[in-house]
Backbone bond lengths (Angstrom), bond angles and torsions (degrees), N, CA, C in turn:
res aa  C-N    CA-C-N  psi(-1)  N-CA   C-N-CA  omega(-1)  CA-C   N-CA-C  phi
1 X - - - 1.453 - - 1.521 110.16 -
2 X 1.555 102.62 124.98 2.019 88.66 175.08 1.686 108.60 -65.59
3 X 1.363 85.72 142.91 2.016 112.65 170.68 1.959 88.84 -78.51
4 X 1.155 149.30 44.05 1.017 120.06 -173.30 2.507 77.36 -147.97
5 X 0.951 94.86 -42.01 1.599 89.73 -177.40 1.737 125.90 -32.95
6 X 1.239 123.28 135.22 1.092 106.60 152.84 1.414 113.72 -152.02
7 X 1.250 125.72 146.77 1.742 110.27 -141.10 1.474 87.85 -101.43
8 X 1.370 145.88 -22.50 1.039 135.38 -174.95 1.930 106.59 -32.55
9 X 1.139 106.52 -38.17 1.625 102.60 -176.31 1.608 114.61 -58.50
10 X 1.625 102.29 -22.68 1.466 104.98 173.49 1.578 124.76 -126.50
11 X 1.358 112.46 36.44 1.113 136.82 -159.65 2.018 88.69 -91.51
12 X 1.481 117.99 109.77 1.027 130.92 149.36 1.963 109.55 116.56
13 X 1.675 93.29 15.42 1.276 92.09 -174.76 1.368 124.47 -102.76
14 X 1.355 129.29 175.10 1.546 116.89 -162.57 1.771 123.71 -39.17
15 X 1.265 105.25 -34.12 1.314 109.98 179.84 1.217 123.61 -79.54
16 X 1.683 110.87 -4.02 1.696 100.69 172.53 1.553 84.35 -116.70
17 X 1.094 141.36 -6.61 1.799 104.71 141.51 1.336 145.90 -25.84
18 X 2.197 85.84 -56.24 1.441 109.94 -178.54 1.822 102.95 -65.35
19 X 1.085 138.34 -27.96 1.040 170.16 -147.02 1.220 105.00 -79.42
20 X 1.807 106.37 -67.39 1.523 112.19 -156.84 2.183 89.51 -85.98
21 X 1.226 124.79 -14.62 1.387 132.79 -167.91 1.284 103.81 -70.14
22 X 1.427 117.62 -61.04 1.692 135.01 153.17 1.508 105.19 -14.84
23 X 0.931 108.05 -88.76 1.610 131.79 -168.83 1.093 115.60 -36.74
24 X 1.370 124.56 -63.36 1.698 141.98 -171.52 1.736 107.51 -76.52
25 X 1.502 101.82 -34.82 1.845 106.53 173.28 1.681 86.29 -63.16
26 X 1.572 115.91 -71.75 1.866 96.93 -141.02 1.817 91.97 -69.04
27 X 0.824 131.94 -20.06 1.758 139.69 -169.31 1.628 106.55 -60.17
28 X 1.740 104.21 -58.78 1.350 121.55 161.78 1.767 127.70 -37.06
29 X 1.346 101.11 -63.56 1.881 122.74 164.61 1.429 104.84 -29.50
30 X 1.576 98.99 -88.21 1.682 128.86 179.86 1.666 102.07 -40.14
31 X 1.117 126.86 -17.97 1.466 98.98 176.99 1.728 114.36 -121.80
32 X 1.633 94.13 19.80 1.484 87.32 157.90 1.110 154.94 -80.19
33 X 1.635 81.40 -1.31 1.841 111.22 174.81 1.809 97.02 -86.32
34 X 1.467 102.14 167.32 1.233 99.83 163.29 1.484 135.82 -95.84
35 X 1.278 111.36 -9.72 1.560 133.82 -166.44 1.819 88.20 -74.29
36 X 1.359 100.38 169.27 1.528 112.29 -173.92 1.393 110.44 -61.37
37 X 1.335 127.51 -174.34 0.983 129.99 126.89 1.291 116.83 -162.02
38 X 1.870 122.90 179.07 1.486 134.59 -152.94 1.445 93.52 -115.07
39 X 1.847 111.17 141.76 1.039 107.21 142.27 1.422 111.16 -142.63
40 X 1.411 114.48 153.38 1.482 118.68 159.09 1.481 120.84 -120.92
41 X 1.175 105.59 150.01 1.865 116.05 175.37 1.273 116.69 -113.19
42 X 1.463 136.67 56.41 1.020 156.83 176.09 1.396 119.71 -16.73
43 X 1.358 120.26 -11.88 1.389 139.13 167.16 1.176 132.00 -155.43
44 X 1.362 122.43 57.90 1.583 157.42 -163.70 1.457 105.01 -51.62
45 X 1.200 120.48 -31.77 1.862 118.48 -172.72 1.652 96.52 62.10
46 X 1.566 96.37 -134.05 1.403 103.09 -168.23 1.809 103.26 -84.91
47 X 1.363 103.07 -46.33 1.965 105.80 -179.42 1.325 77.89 140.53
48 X 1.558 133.36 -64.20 1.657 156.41 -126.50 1.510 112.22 -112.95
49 X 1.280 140.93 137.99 1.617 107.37 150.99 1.636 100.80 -122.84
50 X 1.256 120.73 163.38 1.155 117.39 175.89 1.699 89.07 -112.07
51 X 1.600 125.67 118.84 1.357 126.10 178.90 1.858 102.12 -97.93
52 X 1.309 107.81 11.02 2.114 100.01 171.87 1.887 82.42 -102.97
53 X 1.455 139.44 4.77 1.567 122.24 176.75 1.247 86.68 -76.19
54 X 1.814 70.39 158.58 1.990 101.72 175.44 1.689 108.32 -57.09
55 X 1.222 122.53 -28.95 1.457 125.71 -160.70 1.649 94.60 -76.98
56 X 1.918 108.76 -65.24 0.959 73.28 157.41 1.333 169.37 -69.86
57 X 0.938 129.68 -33.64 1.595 155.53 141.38 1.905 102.27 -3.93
58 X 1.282 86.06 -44.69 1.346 80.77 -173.06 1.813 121.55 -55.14
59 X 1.357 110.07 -52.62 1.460 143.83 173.67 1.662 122.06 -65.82
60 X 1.193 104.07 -36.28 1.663 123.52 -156.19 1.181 105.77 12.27
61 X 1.311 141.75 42.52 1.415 136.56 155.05 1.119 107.19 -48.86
62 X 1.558 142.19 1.60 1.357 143.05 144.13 1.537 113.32 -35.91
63 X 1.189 130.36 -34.93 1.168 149.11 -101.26 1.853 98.74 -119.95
64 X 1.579 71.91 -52.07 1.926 89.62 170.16 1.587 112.78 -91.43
65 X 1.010 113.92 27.65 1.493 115.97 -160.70 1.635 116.52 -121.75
66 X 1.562 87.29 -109.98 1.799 111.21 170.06 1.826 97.80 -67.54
67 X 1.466 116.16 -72.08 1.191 116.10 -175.14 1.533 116.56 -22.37
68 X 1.367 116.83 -39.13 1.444 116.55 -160.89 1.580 110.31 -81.45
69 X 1.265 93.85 -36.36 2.055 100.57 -176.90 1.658 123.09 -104.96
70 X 1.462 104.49 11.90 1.642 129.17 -171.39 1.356 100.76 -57.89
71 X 1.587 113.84 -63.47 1.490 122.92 167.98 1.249 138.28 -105.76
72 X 1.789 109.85 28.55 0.876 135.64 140.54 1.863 116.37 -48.80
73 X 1.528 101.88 136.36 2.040 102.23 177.04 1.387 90.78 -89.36
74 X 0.968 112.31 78.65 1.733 82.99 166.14 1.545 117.59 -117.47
75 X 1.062 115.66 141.84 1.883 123.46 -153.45 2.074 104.41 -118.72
76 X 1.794 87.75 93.87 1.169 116.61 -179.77 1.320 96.63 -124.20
77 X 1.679 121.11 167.03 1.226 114.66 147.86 1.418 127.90 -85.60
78 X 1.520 124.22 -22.66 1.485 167.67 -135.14 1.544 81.45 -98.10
79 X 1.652 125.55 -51.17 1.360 123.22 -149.29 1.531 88.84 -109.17
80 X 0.804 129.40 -38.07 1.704 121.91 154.28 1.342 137.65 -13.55
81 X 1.881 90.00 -66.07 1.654 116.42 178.58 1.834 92.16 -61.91
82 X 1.357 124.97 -51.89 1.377 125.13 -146.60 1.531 97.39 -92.37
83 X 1.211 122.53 -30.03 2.043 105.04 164.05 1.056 104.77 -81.33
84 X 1.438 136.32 -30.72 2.016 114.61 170.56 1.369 100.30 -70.56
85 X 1.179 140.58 -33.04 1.992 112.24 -160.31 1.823 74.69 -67.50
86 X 1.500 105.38 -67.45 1.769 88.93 -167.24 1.504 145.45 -35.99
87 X 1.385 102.80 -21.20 1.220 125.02 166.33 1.757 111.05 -79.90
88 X 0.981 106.97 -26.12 1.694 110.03 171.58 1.135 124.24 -71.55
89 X 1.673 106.06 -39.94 1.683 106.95 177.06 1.303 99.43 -85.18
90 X 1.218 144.56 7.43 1.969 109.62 -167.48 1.512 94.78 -134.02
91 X 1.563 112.79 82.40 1.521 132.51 142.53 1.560 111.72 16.49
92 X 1.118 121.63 -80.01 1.359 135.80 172.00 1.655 114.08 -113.49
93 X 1.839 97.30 177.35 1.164 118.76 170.29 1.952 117.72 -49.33
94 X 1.669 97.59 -32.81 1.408 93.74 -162.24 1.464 117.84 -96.24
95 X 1.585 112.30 -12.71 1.453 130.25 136.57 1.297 127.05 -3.21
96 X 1.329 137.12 122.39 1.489 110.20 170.97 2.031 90.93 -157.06
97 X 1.440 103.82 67.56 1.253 112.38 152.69 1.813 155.08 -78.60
98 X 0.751 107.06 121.33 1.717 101.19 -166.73 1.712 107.96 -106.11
99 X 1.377 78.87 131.12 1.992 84.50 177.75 1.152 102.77 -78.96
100 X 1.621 120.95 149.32 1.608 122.71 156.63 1.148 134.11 -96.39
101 X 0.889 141.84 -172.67 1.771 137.75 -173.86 1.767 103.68 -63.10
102 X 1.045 123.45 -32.78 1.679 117.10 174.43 1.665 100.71 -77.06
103 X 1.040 118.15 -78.45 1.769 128.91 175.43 1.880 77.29 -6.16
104 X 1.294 93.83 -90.49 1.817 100.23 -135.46 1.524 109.35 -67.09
105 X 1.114 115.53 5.90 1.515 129.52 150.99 1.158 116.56 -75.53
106 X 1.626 128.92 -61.02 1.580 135.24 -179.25 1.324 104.01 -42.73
107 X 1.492 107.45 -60.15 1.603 109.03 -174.04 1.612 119.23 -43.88
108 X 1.194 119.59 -14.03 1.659 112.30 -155.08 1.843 87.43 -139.13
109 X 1.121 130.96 20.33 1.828 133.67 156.81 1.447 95.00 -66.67
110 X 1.292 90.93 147.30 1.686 106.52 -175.75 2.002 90.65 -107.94
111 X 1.524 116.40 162.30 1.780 102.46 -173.84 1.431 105.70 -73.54
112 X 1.571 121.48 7.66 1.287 101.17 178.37 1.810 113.88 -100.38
113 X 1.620 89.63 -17.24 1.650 96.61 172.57 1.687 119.50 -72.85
114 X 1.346 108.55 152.06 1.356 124.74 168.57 1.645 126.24 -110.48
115 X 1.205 100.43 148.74 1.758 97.91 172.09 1.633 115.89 -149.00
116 X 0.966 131.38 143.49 1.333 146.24 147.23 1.687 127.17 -101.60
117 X 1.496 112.21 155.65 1.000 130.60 -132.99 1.239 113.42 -144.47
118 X 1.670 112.47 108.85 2.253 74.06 -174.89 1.952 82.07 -141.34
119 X 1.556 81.17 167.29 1.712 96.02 174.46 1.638 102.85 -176.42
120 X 1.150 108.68 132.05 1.482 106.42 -163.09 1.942 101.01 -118.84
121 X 1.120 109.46 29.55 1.593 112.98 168.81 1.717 100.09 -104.82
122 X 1.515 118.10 123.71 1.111 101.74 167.05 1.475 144.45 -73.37
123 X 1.126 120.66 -5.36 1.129 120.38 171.00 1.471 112.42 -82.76
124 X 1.159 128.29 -52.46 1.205 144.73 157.76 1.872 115.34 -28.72
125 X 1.731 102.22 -41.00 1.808 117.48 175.01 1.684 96.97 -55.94
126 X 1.563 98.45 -43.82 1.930 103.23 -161.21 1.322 111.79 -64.81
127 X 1.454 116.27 -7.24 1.347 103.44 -157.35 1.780 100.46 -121.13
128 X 1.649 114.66 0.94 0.953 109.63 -175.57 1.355 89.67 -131.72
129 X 0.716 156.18 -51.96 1.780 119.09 146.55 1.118 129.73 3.22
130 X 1.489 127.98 -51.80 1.091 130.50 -164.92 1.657 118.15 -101.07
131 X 1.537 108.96 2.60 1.208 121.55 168.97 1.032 92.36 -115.98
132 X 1.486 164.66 -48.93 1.110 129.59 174.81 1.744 126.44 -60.38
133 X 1.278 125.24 -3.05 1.075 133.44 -145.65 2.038 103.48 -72.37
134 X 1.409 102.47 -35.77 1.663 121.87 171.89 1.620 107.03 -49.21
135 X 1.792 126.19 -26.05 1.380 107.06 -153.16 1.807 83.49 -127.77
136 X 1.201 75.58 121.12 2.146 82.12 -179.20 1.283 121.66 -86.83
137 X 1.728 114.36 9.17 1.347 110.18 -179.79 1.755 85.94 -100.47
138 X 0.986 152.31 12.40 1.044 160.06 -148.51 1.546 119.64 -121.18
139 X 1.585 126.75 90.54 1.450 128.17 174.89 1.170 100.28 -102.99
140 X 1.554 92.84 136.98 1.639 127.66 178.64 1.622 100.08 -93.50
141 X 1.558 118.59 128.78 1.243 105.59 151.73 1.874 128.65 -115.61
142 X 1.269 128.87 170.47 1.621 102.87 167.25 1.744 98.55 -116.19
143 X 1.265 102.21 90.39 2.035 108.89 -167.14 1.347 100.44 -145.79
144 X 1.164 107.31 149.41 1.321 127.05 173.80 1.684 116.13 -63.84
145 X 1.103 164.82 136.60 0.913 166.48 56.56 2.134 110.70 92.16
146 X 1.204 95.93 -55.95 1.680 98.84 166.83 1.103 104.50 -78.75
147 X 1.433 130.54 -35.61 1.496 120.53 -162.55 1.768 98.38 -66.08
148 X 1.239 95.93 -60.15 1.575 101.28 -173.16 1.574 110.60 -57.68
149 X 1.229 141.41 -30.44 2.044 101.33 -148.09 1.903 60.07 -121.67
150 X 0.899 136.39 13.62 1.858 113.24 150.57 1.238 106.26 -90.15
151 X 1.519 139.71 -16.11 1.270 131.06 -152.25 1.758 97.82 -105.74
152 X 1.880 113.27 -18.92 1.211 97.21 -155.68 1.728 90.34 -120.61
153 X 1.399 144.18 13.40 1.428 167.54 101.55 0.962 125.80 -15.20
154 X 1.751 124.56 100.76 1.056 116.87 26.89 1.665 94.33 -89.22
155 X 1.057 140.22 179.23 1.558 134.31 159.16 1.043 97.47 -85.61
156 X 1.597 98.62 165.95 1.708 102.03 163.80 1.759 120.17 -78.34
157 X 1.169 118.13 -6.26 1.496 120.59 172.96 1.531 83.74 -99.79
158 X 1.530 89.01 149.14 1.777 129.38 -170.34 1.758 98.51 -83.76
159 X 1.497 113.41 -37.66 1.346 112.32 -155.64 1.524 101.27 -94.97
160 X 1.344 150.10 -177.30 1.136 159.89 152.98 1.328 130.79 145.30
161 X 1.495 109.57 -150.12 1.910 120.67 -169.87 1.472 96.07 -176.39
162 X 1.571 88.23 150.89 1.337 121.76 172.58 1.832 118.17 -132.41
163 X 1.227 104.91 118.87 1.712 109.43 -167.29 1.176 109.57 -131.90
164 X 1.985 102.64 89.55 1.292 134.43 174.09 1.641 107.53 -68.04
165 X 1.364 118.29 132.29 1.120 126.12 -178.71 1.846 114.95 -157.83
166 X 1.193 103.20 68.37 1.556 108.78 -170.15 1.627 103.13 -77.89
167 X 1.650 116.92 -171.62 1.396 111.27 -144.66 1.935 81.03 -112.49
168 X 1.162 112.09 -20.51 1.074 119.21 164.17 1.853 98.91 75.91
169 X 1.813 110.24 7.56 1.749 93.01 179.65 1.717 112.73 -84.51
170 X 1.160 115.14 3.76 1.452 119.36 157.37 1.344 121.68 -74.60
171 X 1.294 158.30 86.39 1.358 143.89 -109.48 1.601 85.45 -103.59
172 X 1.085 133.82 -58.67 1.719 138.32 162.66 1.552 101.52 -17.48
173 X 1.546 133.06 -11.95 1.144 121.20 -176.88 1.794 111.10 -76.29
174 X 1.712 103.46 -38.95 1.724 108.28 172.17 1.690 108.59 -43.43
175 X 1.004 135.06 -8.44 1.602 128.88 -160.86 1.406 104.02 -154.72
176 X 1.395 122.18 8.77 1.889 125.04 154.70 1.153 110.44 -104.24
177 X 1.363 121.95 -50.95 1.539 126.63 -166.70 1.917 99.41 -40.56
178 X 1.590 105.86 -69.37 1.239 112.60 -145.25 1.790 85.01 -70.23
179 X 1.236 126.92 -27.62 1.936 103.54 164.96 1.185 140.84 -35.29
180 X 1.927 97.70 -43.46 1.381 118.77 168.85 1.343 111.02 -70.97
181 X 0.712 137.07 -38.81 2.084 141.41 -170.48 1.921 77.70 -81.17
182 X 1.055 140.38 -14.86 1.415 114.15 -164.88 1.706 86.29 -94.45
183 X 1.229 128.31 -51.64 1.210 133.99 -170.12 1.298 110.35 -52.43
184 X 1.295 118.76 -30.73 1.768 126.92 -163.12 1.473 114.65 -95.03
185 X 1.290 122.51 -32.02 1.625 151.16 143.84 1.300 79.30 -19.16
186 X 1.186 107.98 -92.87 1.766 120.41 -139.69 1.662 94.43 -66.14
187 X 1.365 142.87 -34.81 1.508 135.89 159.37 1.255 111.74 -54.60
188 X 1.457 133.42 -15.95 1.437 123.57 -160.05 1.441 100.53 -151.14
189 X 1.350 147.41 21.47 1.158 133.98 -160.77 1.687 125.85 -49.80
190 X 0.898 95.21 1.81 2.265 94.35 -177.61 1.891 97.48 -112.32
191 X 1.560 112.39 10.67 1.451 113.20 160.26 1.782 125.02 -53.86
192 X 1.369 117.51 139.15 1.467 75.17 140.59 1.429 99.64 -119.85
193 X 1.885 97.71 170.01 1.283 108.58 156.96 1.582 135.16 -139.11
194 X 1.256 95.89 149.39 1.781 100.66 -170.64 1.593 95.17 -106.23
195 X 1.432 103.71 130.39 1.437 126.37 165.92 1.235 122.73 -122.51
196 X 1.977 121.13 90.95 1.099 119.34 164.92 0.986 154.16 -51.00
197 X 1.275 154.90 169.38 1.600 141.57 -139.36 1.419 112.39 -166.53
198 X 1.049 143.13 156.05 1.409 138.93 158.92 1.198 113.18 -131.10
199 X 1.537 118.87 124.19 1.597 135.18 -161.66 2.051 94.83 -92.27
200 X 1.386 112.54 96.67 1.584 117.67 -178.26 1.669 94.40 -115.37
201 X 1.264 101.18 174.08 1.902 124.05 -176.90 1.282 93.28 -44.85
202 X 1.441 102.55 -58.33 1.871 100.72 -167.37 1.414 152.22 -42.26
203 X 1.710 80.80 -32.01 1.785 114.39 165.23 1.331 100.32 77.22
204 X 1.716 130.13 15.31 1.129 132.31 -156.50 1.665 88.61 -74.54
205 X 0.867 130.54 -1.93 2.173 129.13 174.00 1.343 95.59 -61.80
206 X 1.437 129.65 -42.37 1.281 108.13 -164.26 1.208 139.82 -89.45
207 X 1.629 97.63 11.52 1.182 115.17 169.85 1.507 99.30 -86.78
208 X 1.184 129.74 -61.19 1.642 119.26 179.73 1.666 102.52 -49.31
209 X 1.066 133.37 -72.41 1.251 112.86 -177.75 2.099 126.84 -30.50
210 X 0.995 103.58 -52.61 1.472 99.50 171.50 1.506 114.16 -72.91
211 X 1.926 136.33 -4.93 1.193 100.61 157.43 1.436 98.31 -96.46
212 X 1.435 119.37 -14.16 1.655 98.48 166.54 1.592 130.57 -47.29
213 X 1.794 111.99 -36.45 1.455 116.06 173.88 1.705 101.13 -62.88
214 X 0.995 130.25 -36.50 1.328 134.76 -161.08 1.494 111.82 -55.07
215 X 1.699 92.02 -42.62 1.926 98.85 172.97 1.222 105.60 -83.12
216 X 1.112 142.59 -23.99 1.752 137.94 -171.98 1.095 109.87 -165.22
217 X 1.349 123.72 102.68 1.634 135.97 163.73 1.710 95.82 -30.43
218 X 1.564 117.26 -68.99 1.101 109.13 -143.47 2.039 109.24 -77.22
219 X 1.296 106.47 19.89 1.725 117.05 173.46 1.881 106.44 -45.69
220 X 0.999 94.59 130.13 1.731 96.51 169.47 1.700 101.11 -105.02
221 X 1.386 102.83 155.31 1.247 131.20 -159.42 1.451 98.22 -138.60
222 X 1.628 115.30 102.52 1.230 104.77 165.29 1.696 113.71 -121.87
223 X 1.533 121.94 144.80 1.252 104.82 -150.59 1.708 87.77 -150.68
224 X 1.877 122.56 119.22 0.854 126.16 179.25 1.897 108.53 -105.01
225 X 1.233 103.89 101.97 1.443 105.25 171.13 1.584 138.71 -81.45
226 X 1.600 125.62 85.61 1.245 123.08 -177.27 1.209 154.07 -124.73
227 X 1.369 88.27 55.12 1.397 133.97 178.53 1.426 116.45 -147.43
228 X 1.837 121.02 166.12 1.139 139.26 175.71 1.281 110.94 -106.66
229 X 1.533 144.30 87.10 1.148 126.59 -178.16 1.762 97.37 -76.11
230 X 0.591 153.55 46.16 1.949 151.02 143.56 1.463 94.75 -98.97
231 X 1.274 136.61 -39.19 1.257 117.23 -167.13 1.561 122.37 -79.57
232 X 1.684 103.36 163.19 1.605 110.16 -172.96 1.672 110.90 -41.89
233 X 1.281 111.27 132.30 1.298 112.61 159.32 1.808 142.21 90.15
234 X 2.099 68.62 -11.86 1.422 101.21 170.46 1.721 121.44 -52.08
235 X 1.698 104.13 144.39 1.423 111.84 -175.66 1.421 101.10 -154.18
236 X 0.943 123.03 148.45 1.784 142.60 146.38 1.787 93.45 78.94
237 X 1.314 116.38 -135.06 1.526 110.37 -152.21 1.626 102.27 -109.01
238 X 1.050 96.36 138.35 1.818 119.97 178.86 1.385 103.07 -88.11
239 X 1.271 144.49 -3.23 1.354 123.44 -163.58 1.776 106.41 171.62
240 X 1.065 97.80 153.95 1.830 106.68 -168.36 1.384 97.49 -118.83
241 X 1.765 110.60 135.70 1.229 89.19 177.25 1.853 96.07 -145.09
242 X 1.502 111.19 -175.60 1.628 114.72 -146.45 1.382 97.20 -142.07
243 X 1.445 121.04 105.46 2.179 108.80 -177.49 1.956 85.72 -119.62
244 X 1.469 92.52 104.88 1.884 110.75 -174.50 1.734 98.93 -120.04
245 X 1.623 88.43 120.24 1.292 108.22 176.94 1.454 110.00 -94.05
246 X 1.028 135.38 139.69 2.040 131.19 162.52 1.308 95.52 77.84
247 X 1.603 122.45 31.71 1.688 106.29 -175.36 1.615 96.67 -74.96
248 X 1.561 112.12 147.08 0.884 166.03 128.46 2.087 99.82 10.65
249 X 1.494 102.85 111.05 1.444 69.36 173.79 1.689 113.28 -85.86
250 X 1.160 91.77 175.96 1.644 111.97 -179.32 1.853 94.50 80.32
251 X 1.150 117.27 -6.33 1.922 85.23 -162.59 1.619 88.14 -93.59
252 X 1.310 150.14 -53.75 1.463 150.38 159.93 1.786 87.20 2.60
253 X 1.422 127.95 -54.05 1.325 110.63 -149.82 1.464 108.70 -108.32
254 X 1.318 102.77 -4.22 1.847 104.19 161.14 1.270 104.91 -79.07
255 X 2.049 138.65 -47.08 0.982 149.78 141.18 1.419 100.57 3.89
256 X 0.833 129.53 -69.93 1.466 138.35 -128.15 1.849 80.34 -98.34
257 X 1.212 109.00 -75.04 1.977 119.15 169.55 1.866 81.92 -0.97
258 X 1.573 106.14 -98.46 1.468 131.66 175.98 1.190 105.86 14.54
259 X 1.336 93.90 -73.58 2.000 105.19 -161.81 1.038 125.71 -99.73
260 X 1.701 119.37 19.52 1.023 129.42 134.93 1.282 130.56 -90.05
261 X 1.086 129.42 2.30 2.008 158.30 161.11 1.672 94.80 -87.91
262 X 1.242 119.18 -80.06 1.397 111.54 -144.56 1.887 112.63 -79.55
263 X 1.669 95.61 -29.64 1.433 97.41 -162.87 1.514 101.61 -53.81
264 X 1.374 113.86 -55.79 1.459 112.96 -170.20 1.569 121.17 -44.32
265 X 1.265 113.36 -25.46 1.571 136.94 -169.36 1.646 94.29 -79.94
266 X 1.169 116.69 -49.66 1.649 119.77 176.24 0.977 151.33 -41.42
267 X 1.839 89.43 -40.07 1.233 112.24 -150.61 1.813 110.27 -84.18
268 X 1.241 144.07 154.09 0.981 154.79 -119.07 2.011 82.17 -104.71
269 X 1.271 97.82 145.20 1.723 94.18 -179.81 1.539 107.62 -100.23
């Protein structure tokens, strides 16, 4: 994982929609039982984003994102959960905070569930520390990605998820990541896990996707495209995408609900 990432620059854009939809479907499922269960976020960022920072500000890939479907009606339950947490964190009107994939998980642990947390940039450690710091079933680590989901595998709860989401600017990451999810499978097999993706010019996804088939034919691949990279002027990523092992039944088909609601809303005008 680069020591140099920090997602605040892309904190609220189409792909952590697709992101936060993932999450709250298999999160939702998994806790209809009553028995515990585990989660980890294998690449936590900050927990928080502040979208009035300079970083962000800089990018506003907010812009194409949350901004676009904020005051949008649209009647999900999925989009419910994700405009109230947002409405929970931002104090006032002049507020403009975004939860991340740990945040809007912490918020919704029941006291018998657990989670871990890792991010090995320090500045990035300081800032999600200190938003997780309110939820005590909640360990923060500052570790790399192998260190953590080998160290915390199998858990002692039977049930859970793991939601790999690297920055992917090491390009060797399309063809390491899914090694590690192969190694952790076999420590944890009744996991699931979601491994995010980013759909760029390069098409470099499809190399992770084929060693993802390699560990499990039956991997689903869900992939929202909204953008044209052929067209004028085009830059950075056309499409968000999802390689989920042990998904959950029924959530593939709320998934699907999703991106027939949101994609159209996304998509580049």
């Amino acid at each position: 994982m680069s020591m140099s990432y920090q997602h605040i620059y892309h904190a609220g854009n189409p792909a952590d929609i697709h992101k936060h939809l993932w999450i709250l479907a298999v999160l939702g499922y998994l806790q209809q039982k009553d028995t515990p269960l585990f989660w980890c976020d294998a690449h936590a960022g900050r927990g928080v984003y502040d979208l009035n920072s300079t970083e962000a500000q800089k990018t506003q890939e907010f812009n194409s994102g949350i901004a676009k479907l904020y005051h949008e009606k649209i009647d999900h339950p999925l989009w419910s959960e994700i405009k109230r947490t947002i409405d929970e964190i931002n104090p006032d009107e002049d507020s403009e905070f975004y939860p991340g994939t740990a945040l809007m998980v912490a918020r919704r642990l029941r006291a018998e569930d657990r989670m871990e947390c890792y991010d090995p940039h320090p500045q990035e450690f300081m800032h999600l520390e200190k938003a997780m710091s309110p939820y005590k079933n909640v360990l923060t680590k500052e570790i790399r990605i192998e260190e953590g989901i080998f160290s915390c595998t199998p858990p002692k709860e039977s049930r859970g998820a793991i939601f790999v989401d690297p920055s992917y600017e090491i390009k060797t990451e399309y063809k390491h990541v899914p090694k590690i999810v192969k190694r952790v499978i076999k420590k944890w097999p009744n996991g699931t896990y979601m491994l995010w993706y980013p759909m760029l010019a390069q098409n470099r996804h499809e190399e992770l996707k084929d060693a993802c088939r390699a560990i499990d034919e039956a991997v689903i691949f869900d992939e929202w495209v909204f953008d044209d990279p052929k067209r004028d002027g085009f830059r950075g990523m056309y499409g968000t995408g999802m390689a989920v092992f042990n998904a959950p039944y029924s959530v593939p088909e709320t998934i699907a609900e999703c991106r027939d609601i949101f994609l159209p809303l996304l998509k580049k005008n």
